[in-house]
C-alpha distance (Angstrom), angle and dihedral (degrees) to the residues before:
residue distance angle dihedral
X1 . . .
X2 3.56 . .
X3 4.10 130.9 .
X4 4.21 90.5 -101.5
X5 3.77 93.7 47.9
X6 3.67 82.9 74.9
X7 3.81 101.3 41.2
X8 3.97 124.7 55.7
X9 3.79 104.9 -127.8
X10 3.90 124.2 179.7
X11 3.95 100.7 -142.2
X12 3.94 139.0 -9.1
X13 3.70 115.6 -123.6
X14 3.70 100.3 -125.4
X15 3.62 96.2 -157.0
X16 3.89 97.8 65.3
X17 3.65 120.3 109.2
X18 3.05 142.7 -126.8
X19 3.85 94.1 -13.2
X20 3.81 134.7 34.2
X21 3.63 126.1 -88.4
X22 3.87 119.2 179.4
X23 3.75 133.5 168.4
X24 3.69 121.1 -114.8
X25 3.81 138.5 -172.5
X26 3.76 122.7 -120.8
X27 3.95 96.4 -81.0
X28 4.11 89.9 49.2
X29 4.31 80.8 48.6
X30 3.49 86.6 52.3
X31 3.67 93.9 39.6
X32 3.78 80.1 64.8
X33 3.39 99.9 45.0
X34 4.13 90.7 49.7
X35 4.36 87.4 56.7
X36 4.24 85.4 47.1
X37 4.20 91.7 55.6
X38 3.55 89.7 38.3
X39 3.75 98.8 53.0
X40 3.63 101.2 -126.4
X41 3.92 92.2 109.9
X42 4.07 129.3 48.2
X43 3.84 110.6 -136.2
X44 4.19 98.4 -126.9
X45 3.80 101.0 169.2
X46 3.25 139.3 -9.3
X47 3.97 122.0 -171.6
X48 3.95 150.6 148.1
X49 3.51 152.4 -122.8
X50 3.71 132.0 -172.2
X51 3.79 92.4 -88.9
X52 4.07 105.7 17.4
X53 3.68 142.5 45.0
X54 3.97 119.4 -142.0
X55 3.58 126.7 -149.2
X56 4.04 116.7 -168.8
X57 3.52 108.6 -160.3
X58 3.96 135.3 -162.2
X59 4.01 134.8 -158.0
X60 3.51 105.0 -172.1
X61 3.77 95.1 -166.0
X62 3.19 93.6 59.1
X63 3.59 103.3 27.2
X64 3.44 98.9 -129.9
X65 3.70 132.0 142.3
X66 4.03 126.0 -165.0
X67 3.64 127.3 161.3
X68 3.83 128.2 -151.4
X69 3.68 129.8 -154.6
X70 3.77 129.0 -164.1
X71 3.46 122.3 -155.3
X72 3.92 114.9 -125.2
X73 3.32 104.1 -152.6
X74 3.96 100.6 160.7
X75 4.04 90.3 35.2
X76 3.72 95.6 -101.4
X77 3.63 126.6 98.0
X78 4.15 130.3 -171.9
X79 4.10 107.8 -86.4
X80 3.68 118.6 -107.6
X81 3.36 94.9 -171.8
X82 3.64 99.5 44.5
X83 4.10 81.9 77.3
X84 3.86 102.3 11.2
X85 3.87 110.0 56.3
X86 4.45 94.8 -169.9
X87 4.26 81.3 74.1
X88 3.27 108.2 53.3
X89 3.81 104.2 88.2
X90 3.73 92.3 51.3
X91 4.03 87.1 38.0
X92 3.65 82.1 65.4
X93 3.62 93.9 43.5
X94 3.63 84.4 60.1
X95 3.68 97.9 48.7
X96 3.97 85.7 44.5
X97 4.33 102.4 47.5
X98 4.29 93.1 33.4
X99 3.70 103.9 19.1
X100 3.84 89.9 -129.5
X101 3.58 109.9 156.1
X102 4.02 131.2 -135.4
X103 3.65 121.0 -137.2
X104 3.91 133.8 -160.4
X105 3.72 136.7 177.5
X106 3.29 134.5 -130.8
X107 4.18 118.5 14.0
X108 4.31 86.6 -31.5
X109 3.77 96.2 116.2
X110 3.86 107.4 -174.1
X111 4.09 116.7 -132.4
X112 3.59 109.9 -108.7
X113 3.82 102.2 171.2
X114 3.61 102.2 125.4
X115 4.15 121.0 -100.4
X116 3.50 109.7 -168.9
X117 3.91 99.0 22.6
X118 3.64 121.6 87.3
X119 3.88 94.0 169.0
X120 3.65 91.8 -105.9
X121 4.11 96.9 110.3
X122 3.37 98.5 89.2
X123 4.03 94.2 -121.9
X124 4.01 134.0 36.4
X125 3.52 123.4 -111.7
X126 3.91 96.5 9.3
X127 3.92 92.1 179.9
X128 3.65 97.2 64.3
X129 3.24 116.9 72.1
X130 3.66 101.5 -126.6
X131 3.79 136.0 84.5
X132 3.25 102.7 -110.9
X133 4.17 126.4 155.1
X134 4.20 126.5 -136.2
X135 4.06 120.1 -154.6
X136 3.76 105.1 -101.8
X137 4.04 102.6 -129.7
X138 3.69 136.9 165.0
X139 4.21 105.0 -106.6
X140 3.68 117.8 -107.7
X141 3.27 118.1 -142.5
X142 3.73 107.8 -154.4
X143 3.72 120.9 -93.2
X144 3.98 131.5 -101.3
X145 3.71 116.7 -165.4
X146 3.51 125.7 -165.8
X147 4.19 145.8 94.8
X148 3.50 119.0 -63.5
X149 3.62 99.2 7.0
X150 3.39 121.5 140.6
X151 4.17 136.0 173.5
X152 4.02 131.5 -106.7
X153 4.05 115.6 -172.4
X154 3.39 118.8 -176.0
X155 3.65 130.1 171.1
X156 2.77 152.4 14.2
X157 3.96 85.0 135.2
X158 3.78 107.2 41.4
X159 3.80 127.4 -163.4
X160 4.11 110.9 -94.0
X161 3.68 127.0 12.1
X162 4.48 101.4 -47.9
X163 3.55 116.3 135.8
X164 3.83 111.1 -98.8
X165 4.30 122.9 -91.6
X166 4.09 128.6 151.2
X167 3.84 119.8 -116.9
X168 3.80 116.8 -164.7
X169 3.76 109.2 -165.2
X170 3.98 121.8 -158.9
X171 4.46 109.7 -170.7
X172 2.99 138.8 173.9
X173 4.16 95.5 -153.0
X174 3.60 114.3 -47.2
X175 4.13 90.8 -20.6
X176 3.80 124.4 90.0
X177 3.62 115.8 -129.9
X178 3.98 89.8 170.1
X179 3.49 146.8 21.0
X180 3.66 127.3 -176.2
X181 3.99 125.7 -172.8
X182 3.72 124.7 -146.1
X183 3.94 108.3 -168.9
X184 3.84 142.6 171.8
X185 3.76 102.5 75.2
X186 3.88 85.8 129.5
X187 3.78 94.7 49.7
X188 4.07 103.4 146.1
X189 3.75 94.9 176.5
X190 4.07 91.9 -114.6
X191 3.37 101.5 173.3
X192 3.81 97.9 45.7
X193 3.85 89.4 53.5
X194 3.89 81.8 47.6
X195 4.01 93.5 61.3
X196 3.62 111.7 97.2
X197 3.78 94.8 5.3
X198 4.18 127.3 146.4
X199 3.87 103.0 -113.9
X200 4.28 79.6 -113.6
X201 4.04 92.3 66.3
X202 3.91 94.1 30.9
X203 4.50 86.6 53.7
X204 3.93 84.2 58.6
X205 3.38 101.9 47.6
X206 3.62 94.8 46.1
X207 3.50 85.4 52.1
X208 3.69 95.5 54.0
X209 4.08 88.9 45.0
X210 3.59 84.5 103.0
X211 3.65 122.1 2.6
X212 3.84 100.2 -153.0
X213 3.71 91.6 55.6
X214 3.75 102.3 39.0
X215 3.75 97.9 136.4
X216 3.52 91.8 47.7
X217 3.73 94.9 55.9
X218 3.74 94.5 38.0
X219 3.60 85.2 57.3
X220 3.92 100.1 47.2
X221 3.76 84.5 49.1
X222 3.53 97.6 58.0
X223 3.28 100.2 39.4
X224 3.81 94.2 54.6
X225 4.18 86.8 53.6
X226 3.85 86.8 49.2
X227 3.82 86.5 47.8
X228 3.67 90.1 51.3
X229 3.93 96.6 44.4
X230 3.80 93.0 53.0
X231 4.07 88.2 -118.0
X232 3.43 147.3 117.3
X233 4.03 146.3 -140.7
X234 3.55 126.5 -110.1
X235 3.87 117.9 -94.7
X236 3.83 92.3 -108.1
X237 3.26 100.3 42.9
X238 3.87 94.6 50.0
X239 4.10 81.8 52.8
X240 4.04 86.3 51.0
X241 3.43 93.7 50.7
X242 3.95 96.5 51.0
X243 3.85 88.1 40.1
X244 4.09 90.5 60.7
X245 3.76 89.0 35.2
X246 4.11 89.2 63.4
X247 3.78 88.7 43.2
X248 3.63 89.6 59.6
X249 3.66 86.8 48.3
X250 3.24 101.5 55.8
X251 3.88 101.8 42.3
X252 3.57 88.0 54.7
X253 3.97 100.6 49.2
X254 3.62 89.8 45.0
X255 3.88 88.9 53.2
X256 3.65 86.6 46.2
X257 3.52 98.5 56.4
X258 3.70 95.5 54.4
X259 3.40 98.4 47.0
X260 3.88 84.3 56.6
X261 2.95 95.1 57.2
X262 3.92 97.7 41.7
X263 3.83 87.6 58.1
X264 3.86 82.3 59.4
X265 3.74 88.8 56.8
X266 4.10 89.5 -110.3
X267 3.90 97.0 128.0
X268 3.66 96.9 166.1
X269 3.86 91.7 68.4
X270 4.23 86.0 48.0
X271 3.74 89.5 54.1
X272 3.62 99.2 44.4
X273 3.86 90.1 45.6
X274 3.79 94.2 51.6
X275 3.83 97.7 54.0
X276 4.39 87.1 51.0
X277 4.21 84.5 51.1
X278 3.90 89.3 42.7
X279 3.60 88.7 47.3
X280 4.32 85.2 46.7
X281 3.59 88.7 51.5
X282 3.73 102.1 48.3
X283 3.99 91.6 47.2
X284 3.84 86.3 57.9
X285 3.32 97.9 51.1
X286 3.67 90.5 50.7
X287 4.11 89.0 49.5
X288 3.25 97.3 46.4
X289 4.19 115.3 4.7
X290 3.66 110.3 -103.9
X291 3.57 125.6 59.3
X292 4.04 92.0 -130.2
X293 4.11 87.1 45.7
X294 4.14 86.8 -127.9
X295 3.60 121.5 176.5
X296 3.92 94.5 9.0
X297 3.70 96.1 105.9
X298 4.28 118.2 53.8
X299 3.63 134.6 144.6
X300 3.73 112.7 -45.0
X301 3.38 88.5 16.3
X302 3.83 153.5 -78.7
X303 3.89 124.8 -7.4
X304 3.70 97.5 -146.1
X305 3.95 138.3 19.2
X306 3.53 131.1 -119.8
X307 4.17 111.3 -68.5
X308 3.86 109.8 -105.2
X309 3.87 89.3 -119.0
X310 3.85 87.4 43.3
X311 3.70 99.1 87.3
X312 3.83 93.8 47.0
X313 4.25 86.4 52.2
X314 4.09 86.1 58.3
X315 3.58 100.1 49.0
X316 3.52 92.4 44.3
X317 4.25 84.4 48.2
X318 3.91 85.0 50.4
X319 3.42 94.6 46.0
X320 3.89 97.8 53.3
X321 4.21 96.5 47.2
X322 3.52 80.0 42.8
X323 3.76 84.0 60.9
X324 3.77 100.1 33.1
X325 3.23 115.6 26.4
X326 4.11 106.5 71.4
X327 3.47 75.7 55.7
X328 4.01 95.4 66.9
X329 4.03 86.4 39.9
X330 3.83 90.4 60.7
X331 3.86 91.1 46.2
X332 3.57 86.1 49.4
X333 3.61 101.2 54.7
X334 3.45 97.6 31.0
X335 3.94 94.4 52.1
X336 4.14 109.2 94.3
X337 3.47 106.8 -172.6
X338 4.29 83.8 58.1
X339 3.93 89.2 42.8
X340 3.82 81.8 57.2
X341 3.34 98.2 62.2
X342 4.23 105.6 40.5
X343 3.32 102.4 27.0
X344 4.36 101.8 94.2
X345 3.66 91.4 6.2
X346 3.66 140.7 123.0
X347 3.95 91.8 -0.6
X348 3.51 129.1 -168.8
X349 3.75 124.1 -163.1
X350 3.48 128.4 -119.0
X351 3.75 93.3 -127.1
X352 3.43 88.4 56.2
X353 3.74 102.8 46.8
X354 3.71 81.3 49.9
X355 4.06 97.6 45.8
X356 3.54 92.3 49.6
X357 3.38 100.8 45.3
X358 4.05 94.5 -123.5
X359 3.67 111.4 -173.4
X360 3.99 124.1 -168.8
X361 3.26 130.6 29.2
X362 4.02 93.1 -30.0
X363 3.63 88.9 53.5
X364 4.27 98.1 38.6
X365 3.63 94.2 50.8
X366 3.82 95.4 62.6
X367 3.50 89.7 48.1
X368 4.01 105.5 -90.2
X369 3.48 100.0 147.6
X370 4.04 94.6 -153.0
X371 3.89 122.6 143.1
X372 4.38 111.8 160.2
X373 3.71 80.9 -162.7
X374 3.84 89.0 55.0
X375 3.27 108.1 30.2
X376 4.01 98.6 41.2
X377 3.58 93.1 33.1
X378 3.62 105.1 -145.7
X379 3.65 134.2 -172.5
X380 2.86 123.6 -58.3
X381 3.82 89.6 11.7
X382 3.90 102.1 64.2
X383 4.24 83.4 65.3
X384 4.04 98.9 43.4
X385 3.43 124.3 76.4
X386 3.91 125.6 -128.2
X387 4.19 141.0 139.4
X388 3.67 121.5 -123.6
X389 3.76 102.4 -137.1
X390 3.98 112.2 -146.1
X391 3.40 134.5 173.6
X392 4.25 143.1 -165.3
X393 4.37 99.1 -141.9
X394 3.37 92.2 80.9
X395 4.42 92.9 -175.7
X396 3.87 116.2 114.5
X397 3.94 92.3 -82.0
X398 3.80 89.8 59.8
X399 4.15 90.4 54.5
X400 4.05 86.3 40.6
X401 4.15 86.4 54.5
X402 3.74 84.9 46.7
X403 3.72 100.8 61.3
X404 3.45 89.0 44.8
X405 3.60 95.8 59.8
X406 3.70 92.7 42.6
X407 4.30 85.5 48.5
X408 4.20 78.2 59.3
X409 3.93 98.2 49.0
X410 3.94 96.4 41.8
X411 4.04 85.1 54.6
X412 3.74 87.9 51.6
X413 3.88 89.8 45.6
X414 3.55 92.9 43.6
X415 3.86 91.9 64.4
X416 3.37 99.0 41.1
X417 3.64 89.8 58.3
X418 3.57 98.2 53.5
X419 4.05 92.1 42.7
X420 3.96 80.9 57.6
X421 4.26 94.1 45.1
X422 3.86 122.0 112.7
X423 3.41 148.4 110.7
X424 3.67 122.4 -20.0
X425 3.71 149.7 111.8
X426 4.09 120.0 -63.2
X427 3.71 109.2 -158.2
X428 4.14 135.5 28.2
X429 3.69 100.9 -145.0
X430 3.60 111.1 -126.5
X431 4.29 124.1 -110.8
X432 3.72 121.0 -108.2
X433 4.18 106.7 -104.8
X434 3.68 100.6 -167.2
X435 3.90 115.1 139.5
X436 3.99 87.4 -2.6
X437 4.12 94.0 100.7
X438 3.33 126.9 -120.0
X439 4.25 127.9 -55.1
X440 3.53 146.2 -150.9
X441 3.63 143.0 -142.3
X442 4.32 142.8 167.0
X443 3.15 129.9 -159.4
X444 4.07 140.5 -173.4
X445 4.16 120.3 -167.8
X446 4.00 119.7 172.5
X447 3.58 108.5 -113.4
X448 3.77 124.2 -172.4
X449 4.12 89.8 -91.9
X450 3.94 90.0 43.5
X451 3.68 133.1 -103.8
X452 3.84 118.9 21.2
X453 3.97 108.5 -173.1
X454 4.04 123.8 -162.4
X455 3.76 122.8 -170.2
X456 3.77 121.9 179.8
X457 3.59 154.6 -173.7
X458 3.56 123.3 -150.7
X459 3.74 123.9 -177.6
X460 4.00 131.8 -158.6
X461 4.06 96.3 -73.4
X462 3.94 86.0 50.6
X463 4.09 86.2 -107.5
X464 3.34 119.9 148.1
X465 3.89 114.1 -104.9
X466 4.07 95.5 178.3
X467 3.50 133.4 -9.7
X468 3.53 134.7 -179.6
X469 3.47 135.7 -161.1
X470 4.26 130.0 -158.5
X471 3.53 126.1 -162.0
X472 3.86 120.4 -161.0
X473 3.48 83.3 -130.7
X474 3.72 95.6 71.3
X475 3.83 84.1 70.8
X476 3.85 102.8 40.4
X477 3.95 103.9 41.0
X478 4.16 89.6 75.9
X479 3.51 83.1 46.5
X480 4.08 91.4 68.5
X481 3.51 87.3 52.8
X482 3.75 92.9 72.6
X483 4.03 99.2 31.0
X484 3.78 87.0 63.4
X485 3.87 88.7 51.3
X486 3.59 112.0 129.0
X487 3.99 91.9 -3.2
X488 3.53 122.1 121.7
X489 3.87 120.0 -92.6
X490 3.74 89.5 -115.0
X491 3.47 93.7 66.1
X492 3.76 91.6 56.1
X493 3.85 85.3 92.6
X494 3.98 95.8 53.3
X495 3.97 87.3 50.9
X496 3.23 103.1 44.5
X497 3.28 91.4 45.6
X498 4.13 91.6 55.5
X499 3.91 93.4 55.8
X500 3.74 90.5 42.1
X501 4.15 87.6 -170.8
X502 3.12 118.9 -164.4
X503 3.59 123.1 -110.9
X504 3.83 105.6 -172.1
X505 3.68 89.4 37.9
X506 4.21 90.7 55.3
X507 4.42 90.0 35.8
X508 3.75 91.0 51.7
């Protein structure tokens, strides 16, 4: 049975690739909302425009995706939030970028303080299309009550270089009872610089979206044009981009992992880690130019082959974590005083990995058994062969164990990619639009955090009308709100650390 046998919709939107999308009327919204609370739908996206709200929406048995808009004709749309708690940051978002506003009956009052907007942009609602003006108010964080509580805040300035993000502490003592985040300090108004941009400027700012994961957004974003346009990549260049999309992997796990462990004063691990994801880095830029691999993949798909000394760089990368690596595992596991500090801490429930949809690591080591690679199949992936390692702890050591697993698998993937290398065309060029109307397409790629999601709009010049762009971490930062639940503030660090959100990718 598929997602709209379940949900009264009005009309399909023929123009929408590769999945469905159909418009429905409040009870079909609330259809929607019904299989959200009841668990038999994953929440994958949820966004606006100045006249609709779109909900993208995920059966993992099934493996089926749909999205459903409703049509906000009086500037109000039915809460999700109100009854599904994984949308209300980017319900907020909503309210924030278009000024649409969520409604509710009965004592559900929907949370209107504003996410991303800190009253800095000069105007309110800047997606909308209308002059509108919003109440300037201090922001209320919401109230704790109780004896001998008492308040930390810290941020939005951090020590070091990290990107900036508020964290309101409530303890009792040394032991947190709440935290509350305060993002979008990095807010760079992404998708309004991606309205009525060529598909050339619109590939680099996706890439830029979040600089960690810029092959993984690069390759959502094409693929979602390619889904639109009805075409496909080249063999090779559909191996290229999977190749650079493990590299980015594994540099960033193996930086994770040290950091871990450096925020459990184990230094030597952080060192030894740092050289491998130094050594990841150069051997991409070798491959492919850059040491973050921007701009190589764009719609149709890559603009340059591997370098001919590239593929002797990687197997001499694979050869020396190979080497060294199991190594660092055993010194991991075998080291007490580090076991002391992630094994039992910073949990997150199963129900809640599973509620929120929480891909990646956060999501895998509380048993969500979610891979987009996997469970969507793409190319290359539906021909390689790889394990999805997954786990029930859920506490930091459990999203430590993950990475390294994952380290393990992108190895093995690595080399079977450049076994299957060779000659072959790079890009698809892309079909002339004009007078055809405008298109759509989605797409989901597996980046190092987890799920990135890209839905687009493309209109007869092959311009951009609206795009949006999903982070996993939109999904997994509330989730470090309850793993540091009844933790000690110290340990905020370590936890943190092992979600490693994004905060450009969430502040778009």
């Amino acid at each position: 049975m598929g997602i709209f046998d379940s949900i009264p919709h009005v009309n399909a939107v023929l123009s929408h690739r590769p999945w469905p999308r159909a418009v429905v009327t409040e009870a079909g919204w609330q259809a929607a909302i019904d299989r959200l609370v009841e668990g038999g739908l994953t929440l994958l996206g949820f966004w606006g425009e100045p006249a609709a709200v779109h909900m993208a929406l995920l059966d993992g048995g099934l493996a089926e995706i749909a999205v459903v808009t409703y049509e906000c004709t009086a500037g109000t749309f039915p809460s999700v939030a109100s009854r599904h708690p994984p949308a209300l940051r980017l319900e907020r978002t909503i309210h924030d970028l278009f000024g649409l506003v969520p409604t509710a009956a009965g004592d559900l009052r929907p949370d209107l303080r504003p996410w991303l907007d800190h009253h800095a942009w000069g105007k309110s609602y800047p997606l909308s299309g209308r002059n509108a003006s919003r109440d300037v108010q201090p922001y209320q964080f919401l109230p704790a009550e109780g004896e001998a509580l008492h308040q930390v805040a810290v941020g939005p300035v951090h020590a070091g270089i990290i990107e900036p993000g508020h964290f309101r502490f409530t303890a009792n003592g040394e032991h947190v009872v709440r935290l509350e985040q305060w993002l979008g300090y990095t807010h760079k108004g992404v998708e309004s610089l991606m309205q009525g941009a060529s598909l050339d400027a619109a590939a680099k700012l996706a890439n830029r979206t979040s600089g960690d994961s810029a092959v993984a957004y690069a390759f959502a974003f094409a693929r979602a044009v390619e889904a639109a346009l009805q075409i496909e990549a080249p063999r090779q260049a559909t191996l290229l981009r999977a190749l650079m999309a493990e590299l980015e992997r594994l540099a960033n796990h193996l930086g994770d992992i040290g950091a871990i462990c450096n925020d459990a004063s184990f230094a030597l691990m952080h060192a030894q880690t740092g050289i491998l994801r130094e050594r990841c880095l150069r051997a991409a830029n070798v491959a492919f130019g850059h040491r973050l691999m921007m701009d190589v993949i764009v719609p149709g798909g890559v603009t340059r082959d591997i370098a001919p000394d590239g593929v002797s760089a990687l197997r001499a990368l694979l050869a020396e974590l190979r080497k060294v690596f199991p190594r660092l595992i055993e010194l991991y596991d075998n080291t007490a005083s580090l076991q002391d500090r992630t094994v039992t801490t910073g949990i997150v429930k199963a129900e809640y990995a599973r509620q929120f949809g929480a891909g990646g690591y956060v999501g895998r080591a509380s048993g969500r058994d979610f891979d987009a690679r996997r469970a969507l199949a793409y190319m290359p992936y539906d021909a390689l062969s790889f394990e999805v390692p997954v786990l029930q702890a859920g506490d930091v050591n459990a999203r430590v164990w993950i990475r390294i697993r994952e380290v393990e698998q992108s190895v093995a993937l690595i080399e079977q990619i450049l076994d299957r290398l060779g000659p072959g065309g790079l890009q698809t060029a892309l079909p002339p639009r004009i007078g055809r109307g405008p298109c759509e397409g989605m797409a989901l790629t597996e980046a190092f955090r987890g799920d990135v999601l890209v839905w687009l709009r493309l209109d007869g010049e092959l311009r951009v009308e609206r795009c949006h762009l999903r982070d996993a971490s939109w999904f997994q930062w509330p989730l470090l709100e309850t793993a540091i639940d009844g933790n000690i503030i110290a340990d905020f660090p370590l936890c943190n650390k092992s979600f490693n959100c994004s905060y450009s990718g969430a502040d778009l």
